[in-house]
N, C-alpha and C positions, 0 to 999 in steps of 0.2 A: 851440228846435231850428232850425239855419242849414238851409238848401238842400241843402247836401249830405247831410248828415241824413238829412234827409227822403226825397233822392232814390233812397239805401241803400234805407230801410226800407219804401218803397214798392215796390221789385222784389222786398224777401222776402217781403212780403203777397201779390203777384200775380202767379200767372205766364200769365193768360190774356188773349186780346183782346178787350176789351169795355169794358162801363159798370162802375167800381168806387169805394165810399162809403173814401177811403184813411183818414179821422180817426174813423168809426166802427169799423174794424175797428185802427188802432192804439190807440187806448182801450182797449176792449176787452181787447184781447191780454194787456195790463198789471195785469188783474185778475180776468181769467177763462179755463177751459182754452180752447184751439185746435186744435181738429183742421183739419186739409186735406184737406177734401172736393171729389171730380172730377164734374165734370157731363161724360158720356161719351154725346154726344150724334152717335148711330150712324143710317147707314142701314141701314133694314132691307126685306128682299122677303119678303112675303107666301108661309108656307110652304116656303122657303127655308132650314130648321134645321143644315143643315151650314156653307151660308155666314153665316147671321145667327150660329152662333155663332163662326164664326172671326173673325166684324169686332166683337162683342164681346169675347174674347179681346186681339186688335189695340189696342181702345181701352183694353182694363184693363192692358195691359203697357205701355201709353205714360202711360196716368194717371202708374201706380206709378213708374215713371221720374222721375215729375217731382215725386214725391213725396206723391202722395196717400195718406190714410192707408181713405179711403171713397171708392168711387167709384159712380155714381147712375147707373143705365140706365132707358131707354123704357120704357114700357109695353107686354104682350104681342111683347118682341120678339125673339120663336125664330120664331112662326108669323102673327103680324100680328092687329092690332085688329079685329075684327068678322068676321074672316076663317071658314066656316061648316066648313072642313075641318078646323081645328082639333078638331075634334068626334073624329077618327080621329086627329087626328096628335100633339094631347097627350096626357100622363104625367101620374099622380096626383104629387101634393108629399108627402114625399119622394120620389126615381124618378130615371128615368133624367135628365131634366134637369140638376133641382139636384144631383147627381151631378157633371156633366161641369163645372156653374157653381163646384162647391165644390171641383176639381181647380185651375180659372183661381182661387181666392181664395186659395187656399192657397199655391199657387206663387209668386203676387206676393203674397203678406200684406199682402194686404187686406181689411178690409170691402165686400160685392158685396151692390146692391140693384138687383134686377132684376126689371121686370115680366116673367109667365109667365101662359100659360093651362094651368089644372090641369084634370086629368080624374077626376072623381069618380063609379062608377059610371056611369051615363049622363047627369048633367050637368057639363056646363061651366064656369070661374068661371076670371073676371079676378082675377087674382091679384100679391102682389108678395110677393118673399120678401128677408128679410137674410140672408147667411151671412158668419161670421166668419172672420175670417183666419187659423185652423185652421182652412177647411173646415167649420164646423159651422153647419145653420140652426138661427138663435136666433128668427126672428120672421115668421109670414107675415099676409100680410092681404086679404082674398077684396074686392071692388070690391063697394059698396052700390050706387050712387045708377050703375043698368044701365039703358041706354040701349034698351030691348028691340025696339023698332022694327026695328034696323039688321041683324039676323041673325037666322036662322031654323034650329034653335032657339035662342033667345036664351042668354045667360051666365044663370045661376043669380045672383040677388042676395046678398050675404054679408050677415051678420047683427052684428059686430061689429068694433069696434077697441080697440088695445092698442098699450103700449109694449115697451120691453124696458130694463131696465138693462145698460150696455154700461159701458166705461173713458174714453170718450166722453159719458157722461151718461145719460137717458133717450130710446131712438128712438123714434120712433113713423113708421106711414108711413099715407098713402092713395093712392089712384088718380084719376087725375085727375076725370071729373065729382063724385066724393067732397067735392072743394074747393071746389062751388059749388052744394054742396047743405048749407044751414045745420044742419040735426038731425046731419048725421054732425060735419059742423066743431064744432058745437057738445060733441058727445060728446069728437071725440078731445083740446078743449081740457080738458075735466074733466081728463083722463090726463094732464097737466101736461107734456107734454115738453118737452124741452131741444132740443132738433132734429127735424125732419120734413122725410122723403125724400119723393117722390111722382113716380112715374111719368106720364110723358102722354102721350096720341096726339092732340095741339091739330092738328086740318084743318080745311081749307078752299077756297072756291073756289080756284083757281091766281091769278085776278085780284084776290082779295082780301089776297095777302101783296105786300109783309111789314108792311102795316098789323097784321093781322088779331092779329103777337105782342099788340099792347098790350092785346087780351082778356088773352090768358095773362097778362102782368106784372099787368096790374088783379087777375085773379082771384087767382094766388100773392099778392098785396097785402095783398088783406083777409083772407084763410084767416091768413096773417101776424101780423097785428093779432088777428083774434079768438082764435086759439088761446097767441101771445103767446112765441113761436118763432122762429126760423131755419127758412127752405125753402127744401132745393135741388130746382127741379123742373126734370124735365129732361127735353125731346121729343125725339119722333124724327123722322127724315128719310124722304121717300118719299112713296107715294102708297097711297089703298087701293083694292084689287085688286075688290072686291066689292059686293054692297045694292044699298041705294037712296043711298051715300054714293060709289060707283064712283064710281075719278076724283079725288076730293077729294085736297088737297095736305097733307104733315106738312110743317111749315115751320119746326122747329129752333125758334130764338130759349128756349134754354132760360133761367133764371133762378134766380140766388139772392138771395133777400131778406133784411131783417131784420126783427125782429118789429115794428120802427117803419112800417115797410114801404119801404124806400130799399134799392133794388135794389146790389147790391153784384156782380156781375157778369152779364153776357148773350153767350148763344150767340151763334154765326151765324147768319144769315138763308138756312136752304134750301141747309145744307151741314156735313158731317161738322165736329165740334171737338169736343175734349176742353180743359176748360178745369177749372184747380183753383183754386181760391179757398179763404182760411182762414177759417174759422167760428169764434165765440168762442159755445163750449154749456157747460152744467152753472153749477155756482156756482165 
């Protein structure tokens, strides 16, 4: 392959700014499906659900622009992570949320995996749901491995994980401490998927970034490796508004991996990007 070859097939593979693996993802491509998946890494304000979902909307109409066929949002983010008002201000899954989410997926046809906080009778659950590109959720997933300390009442812990067969392969998703807690990792590897989404809200002191991503790159690393997948995980921007975490900074640096664990692209450092990177899933 000359240079200019190469230089071609390097701008079809990536249309984002960041760290990208160009020889494992052109192998790849050569012999296994590729979907283009967006890491749509959004600022969110705490309780904010009119505007957090227009700058969701915003980031899915510019994914799909640039060709994404999946696009991957933050965790909890209509109403913000650990945020206690959530309590009043979310919607049970199905409802009015994933409603307005499966309006934005339908209209750009795409795949939309969005962290949400669901309202279950009187408890609360971190949540992330898929919904297909008609509009329809095919897969949600309630957050195990809950932080309970941070908010008063706490999230309700979720009790399992699952894939979904898609066109795409098998998806599977978690929530972010889900990644680094070994019994759930361990479960959703049984599930064999072919790709894993995963929402996060990675903070931190404000003087700790943007060292603080290479937790996150480490942690997606090894979830990587042991489960034996592709992950796109993707954070959000901001700060949180509440707890004993007030203050704490979300500092982007989202990531996708390979299952070898060689990062194949990175967000920004503590600032809106949508960035699409092609994924080589299924057989």
């Amino acid at each position: 392959m000359n240079s200019a070859r190469y230089s071609v097939r390097a701008i079809a593979l990536f249309l984002c700014v960041g760290i990208s693996s160009l020889a494992y993802a052109t192998d790849a491509a050569e012999s296994e499906k590729v979907c283009r998946v967006a890491m749509a890494q959004i600022y969110c304000i705490d309780g904010d659900r009119e505007g957090n979902l227009r700058r969701i909307e915003n980031a899915v109409e510019e994914a799909s622009a640039k060709g994404a066929e999946i696009v991957c949002l933050p965790e909890t983010c209509l109403y913000g992570w650990a945020n206690a008002k959530a309590h009043e201000l979310a919607h049970p899954i199905p409802g009015k949320d994933t409603d307005a989410l499966a309006k934005i997926a339908r209209k750009n046809r795409v795949f939309l995996s969005v962290g949400l906080s669901e309202k279950e009778g009187d408890q609360l659950f971190d949540s992330v749901v898929l919904i297909d590109d008609e509009g329809e959720l095919i897969l949600k997933h309630r957050k195990m491995n809950v932080l309970t300390h941070l908010m008063s009442p706490p999230y309700t812990r979720g009790e399992t994980v699952d894939v979904v067969e898609t066109k795409f392969g098998r998806i599977g998703m978690l929530i972010c401490a889900d990644t680094f807690h070994d019994e759930t990792v361990q479960r959703m590897a049984g599930k064999q998927p072919d790709l894993l989404l995963v929402p996060y809200g990675w903070a931190a002191n404000a003087g700790d970034w943007p060292q603080h991503g290479t937790s996150l790159r480490d942690t997606i690393a090894r979830a990587a490796k042991t489960i034996g997948c592709p992950i796109v995980g993707t954070n959000v921007v901001g700060s949180i508004s509440g707890g004993p975490w007030r203050g704490m900074i979300y500092g982007g640096q989202s990531y996708a991996v390979t299952p070898e664990a060689r990062v194949l692209a990175q967000g920004a450092d503590r600032d809106r990007e949508v960035c699409v990177v092609n994924l080589p899933v299924g057989e």
